[in-house]
py3Dmol code that shows the C-alpha trace and the ligand (Angstrom):
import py3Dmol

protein = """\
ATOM      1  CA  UNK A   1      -2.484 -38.761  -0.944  1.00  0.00           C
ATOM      2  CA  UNK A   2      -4.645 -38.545   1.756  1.00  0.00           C
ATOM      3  CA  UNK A   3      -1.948 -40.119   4.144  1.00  0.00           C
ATOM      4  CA  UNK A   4       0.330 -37.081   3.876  1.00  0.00           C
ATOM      5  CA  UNK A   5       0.520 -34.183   6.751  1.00  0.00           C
ATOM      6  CA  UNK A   6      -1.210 -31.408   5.138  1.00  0.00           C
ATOM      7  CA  UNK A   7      -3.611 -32.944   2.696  1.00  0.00           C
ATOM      8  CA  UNK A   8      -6.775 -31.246   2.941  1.00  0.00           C
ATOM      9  CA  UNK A   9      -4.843 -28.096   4.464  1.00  0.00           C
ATOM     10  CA  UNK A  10      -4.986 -25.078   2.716  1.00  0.00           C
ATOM     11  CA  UNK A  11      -1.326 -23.092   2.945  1.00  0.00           C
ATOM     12  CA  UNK A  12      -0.803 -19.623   1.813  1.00  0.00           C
ATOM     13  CA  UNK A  13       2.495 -18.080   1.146  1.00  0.00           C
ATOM     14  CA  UNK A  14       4.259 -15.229   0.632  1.00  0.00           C
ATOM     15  CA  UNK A  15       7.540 -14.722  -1.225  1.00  0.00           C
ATOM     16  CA  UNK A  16       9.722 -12.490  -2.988  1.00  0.00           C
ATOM     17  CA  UNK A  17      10.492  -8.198  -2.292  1.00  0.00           C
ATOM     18  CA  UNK A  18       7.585  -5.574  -2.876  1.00  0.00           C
ATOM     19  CA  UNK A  19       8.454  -2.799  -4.988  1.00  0.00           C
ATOM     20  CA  UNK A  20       7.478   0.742  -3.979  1.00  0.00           C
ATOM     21  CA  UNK A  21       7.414   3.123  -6.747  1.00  0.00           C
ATOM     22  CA  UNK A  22       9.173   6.569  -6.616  1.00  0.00           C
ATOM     23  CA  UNK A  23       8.551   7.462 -10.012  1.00  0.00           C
ATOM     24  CA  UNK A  24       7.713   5.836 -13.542  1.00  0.00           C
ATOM     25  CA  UNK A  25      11.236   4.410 -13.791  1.00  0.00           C
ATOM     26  CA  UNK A  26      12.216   3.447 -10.557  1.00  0.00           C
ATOM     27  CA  UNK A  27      11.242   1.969  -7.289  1.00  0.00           C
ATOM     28  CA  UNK A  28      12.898   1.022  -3.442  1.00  0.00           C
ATOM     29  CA  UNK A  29      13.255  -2.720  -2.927  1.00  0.00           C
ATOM     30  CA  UNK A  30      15.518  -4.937  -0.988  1.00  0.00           C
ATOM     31  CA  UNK A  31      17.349  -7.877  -1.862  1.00  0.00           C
ATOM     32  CA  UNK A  32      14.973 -10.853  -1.857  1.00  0.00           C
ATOM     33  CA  UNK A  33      15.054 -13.127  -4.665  1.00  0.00           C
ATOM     34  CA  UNK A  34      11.523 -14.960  -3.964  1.00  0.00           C
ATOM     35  CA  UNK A  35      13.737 -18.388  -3.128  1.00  0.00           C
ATOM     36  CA  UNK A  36      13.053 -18.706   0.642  1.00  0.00           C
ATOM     37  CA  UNK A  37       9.145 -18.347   0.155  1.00  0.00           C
ATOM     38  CA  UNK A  38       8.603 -20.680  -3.187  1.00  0.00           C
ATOM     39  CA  UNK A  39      10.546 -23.651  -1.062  1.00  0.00           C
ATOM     40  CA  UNK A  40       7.938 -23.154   1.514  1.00  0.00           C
ATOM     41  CA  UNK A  41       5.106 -23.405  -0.894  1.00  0.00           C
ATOM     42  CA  UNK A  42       6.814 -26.242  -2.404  1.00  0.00           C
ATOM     43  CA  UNK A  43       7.610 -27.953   0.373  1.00  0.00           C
ATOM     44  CA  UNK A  44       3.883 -27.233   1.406  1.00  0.00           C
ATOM     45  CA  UNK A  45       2.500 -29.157  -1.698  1.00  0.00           C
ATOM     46  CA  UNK A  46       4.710 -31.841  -1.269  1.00  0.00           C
ATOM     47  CA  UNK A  47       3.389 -32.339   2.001  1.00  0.00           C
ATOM     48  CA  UNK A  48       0.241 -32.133   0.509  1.00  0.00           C
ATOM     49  CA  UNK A  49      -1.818 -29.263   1.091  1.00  0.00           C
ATOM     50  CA  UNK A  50      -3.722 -27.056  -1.426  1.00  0.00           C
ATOM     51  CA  UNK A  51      -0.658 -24.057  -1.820  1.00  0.00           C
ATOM     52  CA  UNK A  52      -1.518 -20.466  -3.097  1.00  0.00           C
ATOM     53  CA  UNK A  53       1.730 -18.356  -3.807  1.00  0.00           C
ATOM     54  CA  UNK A  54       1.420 -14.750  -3.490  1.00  0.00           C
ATOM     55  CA  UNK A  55       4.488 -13.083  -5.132  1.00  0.00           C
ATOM     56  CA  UNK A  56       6.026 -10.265  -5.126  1.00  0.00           C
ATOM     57  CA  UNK A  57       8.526  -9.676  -7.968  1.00  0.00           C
ATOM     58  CA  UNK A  58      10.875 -12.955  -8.306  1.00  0.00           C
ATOM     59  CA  UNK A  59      12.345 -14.284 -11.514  1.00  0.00           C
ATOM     60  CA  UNK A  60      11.670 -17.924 -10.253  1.00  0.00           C
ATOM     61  CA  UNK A  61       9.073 -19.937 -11.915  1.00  0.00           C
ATOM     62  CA  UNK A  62       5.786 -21.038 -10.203  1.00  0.00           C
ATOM     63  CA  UNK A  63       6.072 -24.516  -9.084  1.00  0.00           C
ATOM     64  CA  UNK A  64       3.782 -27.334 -10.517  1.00  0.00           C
ATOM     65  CA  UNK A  65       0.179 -27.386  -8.567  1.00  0.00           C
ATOM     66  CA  UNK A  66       1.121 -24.049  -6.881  1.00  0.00           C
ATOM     67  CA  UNK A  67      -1.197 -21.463  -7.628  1.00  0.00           C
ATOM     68  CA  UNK A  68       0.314 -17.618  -7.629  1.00  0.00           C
ATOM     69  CA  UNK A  69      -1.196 -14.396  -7.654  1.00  0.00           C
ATOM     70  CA  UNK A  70       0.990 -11.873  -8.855  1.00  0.00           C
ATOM     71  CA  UNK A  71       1.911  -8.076  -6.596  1.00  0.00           C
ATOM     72  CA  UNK A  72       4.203  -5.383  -6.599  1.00  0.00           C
ATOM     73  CA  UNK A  73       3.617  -3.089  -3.514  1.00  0.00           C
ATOM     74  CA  UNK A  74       3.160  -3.818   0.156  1.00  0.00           C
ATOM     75  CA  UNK A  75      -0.587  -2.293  -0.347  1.00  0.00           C
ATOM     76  CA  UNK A  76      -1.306  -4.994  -3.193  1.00  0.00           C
ATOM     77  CA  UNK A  77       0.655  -7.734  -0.528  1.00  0.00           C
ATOM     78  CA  UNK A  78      -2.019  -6.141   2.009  1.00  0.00           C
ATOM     79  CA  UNK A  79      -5.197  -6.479  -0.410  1.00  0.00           C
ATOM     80  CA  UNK A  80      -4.191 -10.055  -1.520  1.00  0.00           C
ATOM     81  CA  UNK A  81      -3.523 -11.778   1.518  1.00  0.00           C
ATOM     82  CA  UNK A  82      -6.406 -10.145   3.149  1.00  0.00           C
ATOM     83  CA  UNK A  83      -8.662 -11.857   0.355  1.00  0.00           C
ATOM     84  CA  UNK A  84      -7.111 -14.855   0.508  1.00  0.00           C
ATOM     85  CA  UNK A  85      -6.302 -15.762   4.798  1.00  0.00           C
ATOM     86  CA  UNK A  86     -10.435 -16.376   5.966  1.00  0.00           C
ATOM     87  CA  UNK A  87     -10.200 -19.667   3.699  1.00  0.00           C
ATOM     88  CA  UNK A  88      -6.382 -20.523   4.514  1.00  0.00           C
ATOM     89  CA  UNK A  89      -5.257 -23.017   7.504  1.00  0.00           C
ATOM     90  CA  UNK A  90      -1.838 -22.022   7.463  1.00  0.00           C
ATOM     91  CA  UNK A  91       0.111 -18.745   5.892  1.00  0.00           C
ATOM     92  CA  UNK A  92       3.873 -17.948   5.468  1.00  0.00           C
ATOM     93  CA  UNK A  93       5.027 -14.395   5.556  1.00  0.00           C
ATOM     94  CA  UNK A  94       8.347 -14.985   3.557  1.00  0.00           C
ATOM     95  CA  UNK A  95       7.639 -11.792   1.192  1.00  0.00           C
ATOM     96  CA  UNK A  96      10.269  -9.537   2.277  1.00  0.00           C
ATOM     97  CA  UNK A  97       7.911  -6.597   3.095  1.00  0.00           C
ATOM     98  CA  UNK A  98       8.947  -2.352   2.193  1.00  0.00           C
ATOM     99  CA  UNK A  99       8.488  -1.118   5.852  1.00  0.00           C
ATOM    100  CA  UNK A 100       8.336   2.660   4.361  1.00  0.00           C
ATOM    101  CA  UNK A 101       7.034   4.176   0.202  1.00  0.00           C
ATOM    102  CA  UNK A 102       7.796   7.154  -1.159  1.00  0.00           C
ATOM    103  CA  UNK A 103       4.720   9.451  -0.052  1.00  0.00           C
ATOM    104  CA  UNK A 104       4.071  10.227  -3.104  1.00  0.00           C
ATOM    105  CA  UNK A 105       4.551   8.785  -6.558  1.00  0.00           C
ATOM    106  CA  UNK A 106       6.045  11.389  -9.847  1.00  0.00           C
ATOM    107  CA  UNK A 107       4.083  11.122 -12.147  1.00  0.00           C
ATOM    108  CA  UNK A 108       7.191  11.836 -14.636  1.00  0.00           C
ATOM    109  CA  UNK A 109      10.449  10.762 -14.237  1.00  0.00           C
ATOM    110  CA  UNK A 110      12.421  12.655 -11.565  1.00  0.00           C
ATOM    111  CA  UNK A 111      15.201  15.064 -13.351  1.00  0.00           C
ATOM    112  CA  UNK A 112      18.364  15.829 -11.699  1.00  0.00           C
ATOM    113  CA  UNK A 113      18.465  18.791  -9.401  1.00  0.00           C
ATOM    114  CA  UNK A 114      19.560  21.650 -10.646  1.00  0.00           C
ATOM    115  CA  UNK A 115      23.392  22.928  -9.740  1.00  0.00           C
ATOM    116  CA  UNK A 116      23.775  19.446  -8.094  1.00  0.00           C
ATOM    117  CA  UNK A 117      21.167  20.457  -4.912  1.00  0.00           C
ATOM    118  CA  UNK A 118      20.532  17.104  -3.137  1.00  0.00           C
ATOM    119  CA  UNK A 119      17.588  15.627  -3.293  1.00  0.00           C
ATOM    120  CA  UNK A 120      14.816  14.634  -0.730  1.00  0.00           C
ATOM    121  CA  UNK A 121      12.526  11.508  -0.926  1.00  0.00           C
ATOM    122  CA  UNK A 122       9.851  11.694   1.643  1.00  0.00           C
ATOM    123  CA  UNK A 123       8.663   8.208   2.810  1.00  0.00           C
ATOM    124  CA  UNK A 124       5.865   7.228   4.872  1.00  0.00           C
ATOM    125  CA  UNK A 125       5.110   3.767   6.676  1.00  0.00           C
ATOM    126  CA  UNK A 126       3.186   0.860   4.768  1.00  0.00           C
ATOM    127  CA  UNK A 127       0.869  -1.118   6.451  1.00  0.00           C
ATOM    128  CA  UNK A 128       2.006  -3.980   8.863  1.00  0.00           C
ATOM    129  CA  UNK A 129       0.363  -6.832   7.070  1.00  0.00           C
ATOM    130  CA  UNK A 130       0.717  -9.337   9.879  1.00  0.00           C
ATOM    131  CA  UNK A 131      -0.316  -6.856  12.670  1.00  0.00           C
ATOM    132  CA  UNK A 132      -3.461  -6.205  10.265  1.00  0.00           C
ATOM    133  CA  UNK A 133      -4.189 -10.230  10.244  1.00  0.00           C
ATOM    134  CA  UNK A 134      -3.673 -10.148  14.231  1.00  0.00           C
ATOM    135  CA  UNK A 135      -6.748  -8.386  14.410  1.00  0.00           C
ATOM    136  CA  UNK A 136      -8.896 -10.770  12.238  1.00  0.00           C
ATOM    137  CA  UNK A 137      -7.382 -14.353  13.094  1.00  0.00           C
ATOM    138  CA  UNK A 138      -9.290 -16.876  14.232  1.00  0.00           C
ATOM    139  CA  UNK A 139      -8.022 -20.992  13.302  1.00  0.00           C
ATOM    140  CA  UNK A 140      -5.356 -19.855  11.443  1.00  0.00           C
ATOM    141  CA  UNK A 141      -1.473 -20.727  11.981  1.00  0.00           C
ATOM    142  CA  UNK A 142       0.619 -17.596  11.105  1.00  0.00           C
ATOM    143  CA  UNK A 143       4.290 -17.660  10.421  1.00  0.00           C
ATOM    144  CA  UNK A 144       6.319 -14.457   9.748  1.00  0.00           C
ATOM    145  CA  UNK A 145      10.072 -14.064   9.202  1.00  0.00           C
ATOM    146  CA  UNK A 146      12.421 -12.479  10.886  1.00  0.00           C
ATOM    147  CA  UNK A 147      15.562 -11.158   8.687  1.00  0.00           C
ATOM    148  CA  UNK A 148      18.078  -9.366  11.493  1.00  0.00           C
ATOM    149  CA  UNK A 149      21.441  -7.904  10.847  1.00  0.00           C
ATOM    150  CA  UNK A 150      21.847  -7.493  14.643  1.00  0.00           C
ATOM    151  CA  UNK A 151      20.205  -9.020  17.997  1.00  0.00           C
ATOM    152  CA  UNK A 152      18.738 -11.900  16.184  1.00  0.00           C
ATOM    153  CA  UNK A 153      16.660 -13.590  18.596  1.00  0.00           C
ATOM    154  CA  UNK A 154      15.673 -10.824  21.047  1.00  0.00           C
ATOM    155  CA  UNK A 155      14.435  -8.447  17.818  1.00  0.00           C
ATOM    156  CA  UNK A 156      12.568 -11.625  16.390  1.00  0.00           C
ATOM    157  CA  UNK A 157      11.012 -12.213  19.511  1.00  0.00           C
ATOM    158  CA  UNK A 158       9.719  -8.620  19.781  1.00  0.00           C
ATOM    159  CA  UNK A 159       8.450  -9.102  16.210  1.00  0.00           C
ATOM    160  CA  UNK A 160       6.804 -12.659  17.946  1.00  0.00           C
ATOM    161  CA  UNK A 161       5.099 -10.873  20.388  1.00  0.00           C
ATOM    162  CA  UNK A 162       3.936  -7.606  18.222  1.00  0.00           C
ATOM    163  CA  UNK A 163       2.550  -9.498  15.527  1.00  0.00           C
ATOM    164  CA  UNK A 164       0.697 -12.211  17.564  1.00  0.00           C
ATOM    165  CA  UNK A 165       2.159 -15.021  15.469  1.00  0.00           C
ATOM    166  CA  UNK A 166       2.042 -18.715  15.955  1.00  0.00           C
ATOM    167  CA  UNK A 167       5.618 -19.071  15.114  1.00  0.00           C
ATOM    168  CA  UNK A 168       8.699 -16.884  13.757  1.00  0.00           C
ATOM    169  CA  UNK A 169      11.607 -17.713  11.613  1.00  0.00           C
ATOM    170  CA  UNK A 170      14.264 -15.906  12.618  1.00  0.00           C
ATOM    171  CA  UNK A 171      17.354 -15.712  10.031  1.00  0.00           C
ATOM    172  CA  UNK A 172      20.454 -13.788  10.430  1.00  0.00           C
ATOM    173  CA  UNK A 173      20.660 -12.116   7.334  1.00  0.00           C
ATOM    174  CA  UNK A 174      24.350 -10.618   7.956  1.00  0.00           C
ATOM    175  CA  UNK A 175      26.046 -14.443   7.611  1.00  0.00           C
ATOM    176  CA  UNK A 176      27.246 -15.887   4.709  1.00  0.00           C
ATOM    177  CA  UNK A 177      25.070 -18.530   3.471  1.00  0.00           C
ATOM    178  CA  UNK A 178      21.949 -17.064   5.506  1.00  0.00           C
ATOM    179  CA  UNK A 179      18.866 -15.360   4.391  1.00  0.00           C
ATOM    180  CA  UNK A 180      18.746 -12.813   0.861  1.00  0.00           C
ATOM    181  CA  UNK A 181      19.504 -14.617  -2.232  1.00  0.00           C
ATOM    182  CA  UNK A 182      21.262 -17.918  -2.082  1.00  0.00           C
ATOM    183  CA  UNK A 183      20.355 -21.694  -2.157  1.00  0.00           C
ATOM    184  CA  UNK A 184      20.783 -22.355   1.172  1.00  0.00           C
ATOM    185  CA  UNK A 185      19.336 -20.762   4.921  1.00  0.00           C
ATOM    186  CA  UNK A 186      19.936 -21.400   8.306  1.00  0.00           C
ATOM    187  CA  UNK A 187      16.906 -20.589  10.961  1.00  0.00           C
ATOM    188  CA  UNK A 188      15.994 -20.289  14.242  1.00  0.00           C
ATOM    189  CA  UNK A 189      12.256 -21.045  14.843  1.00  0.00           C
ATOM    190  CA  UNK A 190      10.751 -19.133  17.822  1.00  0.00           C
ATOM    191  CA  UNK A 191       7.187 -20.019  19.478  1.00  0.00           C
ATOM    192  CA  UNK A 192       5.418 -18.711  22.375  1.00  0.00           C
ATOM    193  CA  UNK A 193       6.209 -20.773  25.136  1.00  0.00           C
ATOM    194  CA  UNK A 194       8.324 -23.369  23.432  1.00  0.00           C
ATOM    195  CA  UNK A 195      12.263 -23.740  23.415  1.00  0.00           C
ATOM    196  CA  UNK A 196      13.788 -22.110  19.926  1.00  0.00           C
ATOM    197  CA  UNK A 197      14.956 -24.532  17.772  1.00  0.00           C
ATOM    198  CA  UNK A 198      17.811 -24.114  15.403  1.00  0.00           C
ATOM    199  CA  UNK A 199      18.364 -25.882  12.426  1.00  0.00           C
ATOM    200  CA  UNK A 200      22.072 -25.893  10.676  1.00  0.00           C
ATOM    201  CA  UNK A 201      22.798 -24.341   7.398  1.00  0.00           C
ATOM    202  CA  UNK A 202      20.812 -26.174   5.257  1.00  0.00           C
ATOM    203  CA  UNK A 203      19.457 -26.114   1.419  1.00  0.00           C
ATOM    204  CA  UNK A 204      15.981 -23.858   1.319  1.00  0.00           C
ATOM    205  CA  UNK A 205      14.116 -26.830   0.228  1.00  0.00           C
ATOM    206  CA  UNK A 206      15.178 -28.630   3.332  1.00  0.00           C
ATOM    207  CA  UNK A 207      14.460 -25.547   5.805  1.00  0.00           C
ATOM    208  CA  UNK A 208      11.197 -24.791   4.204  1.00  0.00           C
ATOM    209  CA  UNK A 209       9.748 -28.758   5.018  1.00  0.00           C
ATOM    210  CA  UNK A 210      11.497 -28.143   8.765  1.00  0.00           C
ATOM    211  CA  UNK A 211       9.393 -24.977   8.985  1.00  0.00           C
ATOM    212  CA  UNK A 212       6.256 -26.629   7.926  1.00  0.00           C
ATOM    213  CA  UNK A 213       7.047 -29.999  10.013  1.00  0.00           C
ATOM    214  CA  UNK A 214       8.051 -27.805  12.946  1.00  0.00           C
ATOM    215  CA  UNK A 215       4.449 -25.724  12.330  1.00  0.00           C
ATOM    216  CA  UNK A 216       2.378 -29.136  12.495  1.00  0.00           C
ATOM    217  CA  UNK A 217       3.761 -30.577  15.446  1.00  0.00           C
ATOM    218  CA  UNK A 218       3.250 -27.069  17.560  1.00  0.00           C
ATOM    219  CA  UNK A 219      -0.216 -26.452  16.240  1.00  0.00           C
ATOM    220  CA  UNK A 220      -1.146 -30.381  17.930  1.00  0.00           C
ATOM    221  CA  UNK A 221      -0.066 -29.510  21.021  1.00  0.00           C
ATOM    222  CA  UNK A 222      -2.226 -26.642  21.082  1.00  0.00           C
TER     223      UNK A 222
END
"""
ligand_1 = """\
39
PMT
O 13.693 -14.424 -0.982
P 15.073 -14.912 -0.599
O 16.160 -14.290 -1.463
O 15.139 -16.429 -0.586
O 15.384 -14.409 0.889
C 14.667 -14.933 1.970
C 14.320 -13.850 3.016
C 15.611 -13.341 3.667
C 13.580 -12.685 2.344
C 13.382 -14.539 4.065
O 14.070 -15.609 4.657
C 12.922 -13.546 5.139
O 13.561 -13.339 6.160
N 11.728 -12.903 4.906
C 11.182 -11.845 5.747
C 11.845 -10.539 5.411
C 11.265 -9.394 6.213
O 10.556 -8.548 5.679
O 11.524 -9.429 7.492
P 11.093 -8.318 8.596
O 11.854 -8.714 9.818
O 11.297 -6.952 8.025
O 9.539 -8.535 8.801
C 9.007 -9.388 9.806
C 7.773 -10.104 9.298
O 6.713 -9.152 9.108
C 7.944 -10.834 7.968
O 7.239 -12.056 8.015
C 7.332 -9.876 6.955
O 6.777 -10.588 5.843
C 6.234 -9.213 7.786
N 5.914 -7.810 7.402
C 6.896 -6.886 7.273
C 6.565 -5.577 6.955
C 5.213 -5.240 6.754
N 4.846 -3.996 6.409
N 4.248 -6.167 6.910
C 4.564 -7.446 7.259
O 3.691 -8.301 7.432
"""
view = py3Dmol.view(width=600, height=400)
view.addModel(protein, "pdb")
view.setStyle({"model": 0}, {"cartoon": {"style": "trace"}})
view.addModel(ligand_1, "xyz")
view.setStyle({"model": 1}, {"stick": {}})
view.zoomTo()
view.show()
């Protein structure tokens, strides 16, 4: 409908936890179950726009009219957003991002160390997709996430100011209810020279459309 707030809009999003491989077997990942980011992109059709889902592994299933493109690392994150955010209006950084990899990937499955000798996993520093976006944005609206154990809103407003977003969602990740996993999230949405708003602890679905609502109105005062 061509009445609704993002019709004609083009919203990417990210969602879900990258995978870094340390050998054939296994891999370091964090918590995130994808359920955050797929609200957002549902939330983002329903208020009309054209939604493509970039996800990392989730077990959730794509929404109806989303389209999703499939990754594992942060590098394949990196490589898919980058093709994707010259033709997008609006992009979500949900994905719960691997800030370090294993700096190198066995090619065979790691044994265990001989007379129980501890073993040492190098890891080096993926890219920083947002900062890499900062450098190429031009109309776009760009949201990251912020998920803090500690200092919630001065850490998310470094992360703010680093990145060069638009807007950041900050969520306190070490409160019940908030942030990895569940059904439900509780945010606190920071912009550059606006007053943080703070929304109570409400279902995903109902967050994600307050993220998106709260993303329109800031972007038409600009
Ligand atoms: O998926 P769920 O189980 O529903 O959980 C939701 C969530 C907790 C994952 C989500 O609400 C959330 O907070 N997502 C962001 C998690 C994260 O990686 O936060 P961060 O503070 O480490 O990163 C800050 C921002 O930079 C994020 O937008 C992240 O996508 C982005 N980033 C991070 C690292 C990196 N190398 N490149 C990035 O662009």
């Amino acid at each position: 409908q061509t009445d609704l707030p993002l019709h004609g809009e083009r919203v990417l999003v990210t969602a879900g936890g990258t995978r870094e491989p340390i050998d054939p077997v296994r891999y370091i990942s964090n918590r995130s179950s994808g359920k955050m980011g797929y609200a957002i992109a549902e939330a983002a059709r329903n208020l009309g726009a054209t939604v493509t889902l970039i996800s990392a592994p989730s077990a959730l299933a794509t929404p109806a009219g989303v389209t999703r493109i499939d990754v594992t690392t942060a590098q394949d994150l990196l490589t898919a957003v980058e093709a994707e955010f010259k033709t997008t209006d609006m992009l979500v950084m949900a994905a719960a991002v691997s800030d370090y990899r294993p700096a190198t990937t066995a090619m065979q499955k790691i044994k265990k160390q001989a007379d129980h000798e501890p073993l040492t996993l190098h890891l080096t520093e993926t890219a920083d997709i947002l900062k890499t976006l900062a450098t190429v944005k031009q109309h776009q609206f760009v949201i990251g996430f912020a998920a803090e154990t500690q200092a919630l809103l001065a850490n998310a407003n470094r992360k703010l100011a680093a990145k060069k977003l638009d807007m950041i969602v900050a969520n306190d990740v070490s409160k019940p209810g908030v942030g990895f996993n569940g059904d439900t999230n509780q945010v606190t949405m920071l912009r550059p020279e606006h007053e943080p708003v703070t929304t109570p602890l409400l279902s995903k679905a109902a967050v994600a459309e307050q993220i998106l609502l709260t993303a329109l109105q800031t972007r038409e005062e600009e």
